[in-house]
N, C-alpha and C positions, 0 to 999 in steps of 0.2 A: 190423129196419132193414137195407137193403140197403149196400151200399159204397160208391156215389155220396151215398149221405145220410149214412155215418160220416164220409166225408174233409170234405162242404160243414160237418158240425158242428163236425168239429176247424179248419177254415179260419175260421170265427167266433169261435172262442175262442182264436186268435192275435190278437197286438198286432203293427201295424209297427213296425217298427226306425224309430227316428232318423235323418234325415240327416244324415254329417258336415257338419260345422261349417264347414270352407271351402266343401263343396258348394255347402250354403245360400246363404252369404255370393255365390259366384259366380253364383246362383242369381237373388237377390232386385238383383242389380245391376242397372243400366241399361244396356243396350246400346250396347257404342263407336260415335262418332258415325261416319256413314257418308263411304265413301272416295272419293276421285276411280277409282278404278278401274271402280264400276258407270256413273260420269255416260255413256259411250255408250250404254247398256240406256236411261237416260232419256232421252236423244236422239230413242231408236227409238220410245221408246212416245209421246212428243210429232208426231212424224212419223206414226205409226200412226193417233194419235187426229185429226188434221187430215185426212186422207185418208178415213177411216171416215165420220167425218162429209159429206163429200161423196158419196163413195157411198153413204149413206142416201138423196142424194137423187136420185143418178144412175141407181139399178136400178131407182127405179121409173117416171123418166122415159124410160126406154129401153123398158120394159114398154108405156108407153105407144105409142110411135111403134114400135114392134115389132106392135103389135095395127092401128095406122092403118094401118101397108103392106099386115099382110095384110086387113085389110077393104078399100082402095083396089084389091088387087089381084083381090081376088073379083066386082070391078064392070067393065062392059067401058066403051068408052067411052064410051057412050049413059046411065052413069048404070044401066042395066039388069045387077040380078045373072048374072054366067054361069052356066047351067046345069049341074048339078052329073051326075056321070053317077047312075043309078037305082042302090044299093046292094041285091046279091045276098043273097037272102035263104037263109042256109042253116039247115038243121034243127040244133037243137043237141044238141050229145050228151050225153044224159042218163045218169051211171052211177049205175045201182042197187043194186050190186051191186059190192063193192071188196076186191078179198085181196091182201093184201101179206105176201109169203112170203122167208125168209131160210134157205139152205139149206147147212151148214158141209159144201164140199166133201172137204176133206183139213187134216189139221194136223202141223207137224212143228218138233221145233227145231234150231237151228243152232248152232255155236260159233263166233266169230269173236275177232281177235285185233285191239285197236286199236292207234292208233302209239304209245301209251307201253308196249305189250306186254302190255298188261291184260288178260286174255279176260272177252268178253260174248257171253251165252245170247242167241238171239236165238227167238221164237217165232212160228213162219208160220204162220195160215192165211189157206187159201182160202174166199171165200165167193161163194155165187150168189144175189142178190134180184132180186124180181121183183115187179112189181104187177101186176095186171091189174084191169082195168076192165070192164066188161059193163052193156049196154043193152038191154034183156031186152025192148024193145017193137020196138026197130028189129032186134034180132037181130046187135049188132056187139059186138064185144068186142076187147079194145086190149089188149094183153101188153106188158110191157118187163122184160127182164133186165138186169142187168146184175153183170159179174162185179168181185168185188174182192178183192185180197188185202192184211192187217190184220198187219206187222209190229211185236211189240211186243219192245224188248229187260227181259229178266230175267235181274235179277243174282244173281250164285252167294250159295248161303246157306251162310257159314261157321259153322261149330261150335269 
């Protein structure tokens, strides 16, 4: 039997404790009646809820006449759609062929000292990634680097 399974055994064969006795008692009470202090939160949520309710009906009737302009406006005056210009047909780029590389240029730590005079490890590195892409039919291939540097602070380990 490993150590996760001796402590789950001995945490079964423990009984809870009791709660004291006024706990309980403040426990099992009912909650003081509520104060004039929150009545402006109910205000807001009365005011909230009248307003919601009309913009339930306002978004989509704005949706609506948002969709008649631009259909009125696609039509010239004759009643006849305006012609749309021909959309360019380009080949699309197919990548076949995907590496995505992470390359730790330098690493180093720092000390610094914050305003309460505390000093904190601080640890740099530099890194280079990069993806590239390749379309192995059309012969193109797409690179992107990008450089980044990863501060993280570590605290001193006292003994």
């Amino acid at each position: 039997m490993n150590e996760p399974e001796l402590f789950e055994s001995e945490l079964r064969r423990l009984k809870p404790a009791r709660l004291p006795g006024e706990f309980e008692s403040r426990l099992r009470m009912q909650p003081p009646p509520s104060s004039r202090e929150f009545e402006p939160q109910r205000r807001l949520q009365v005011w909230r809820s009248r307003w919601s309710s009309w913009l339930r009906w306002l978004a989509p009737g704005m949706a609506v006449v948002v969709g008649l302009l631009l259909v009125g406006s696609r039509l010239n005056r004759d009643g006849d759609p305006v012609p749309s210009k021909p959309a360019v047909s380009v080949p699309a780029f197919k990548a076949d062929q995907v590496e995505i590389d992470r390359q730790l240029l330098g690493s180093f730590d720092a000390v610094a000292d914050m305003p309460d005079g505390e000093p904190v490890r601080f640890r740099f590195q530099q890194w280079m990634e990069a993806v590239t892409l390749r379309d192995s039919v059309r012969g193109v291939e797409v690179v992107q680097r990008t450089p980044r540097i990863q501060v993280v602070p570590v605290s001193f380990a006292t003994y």
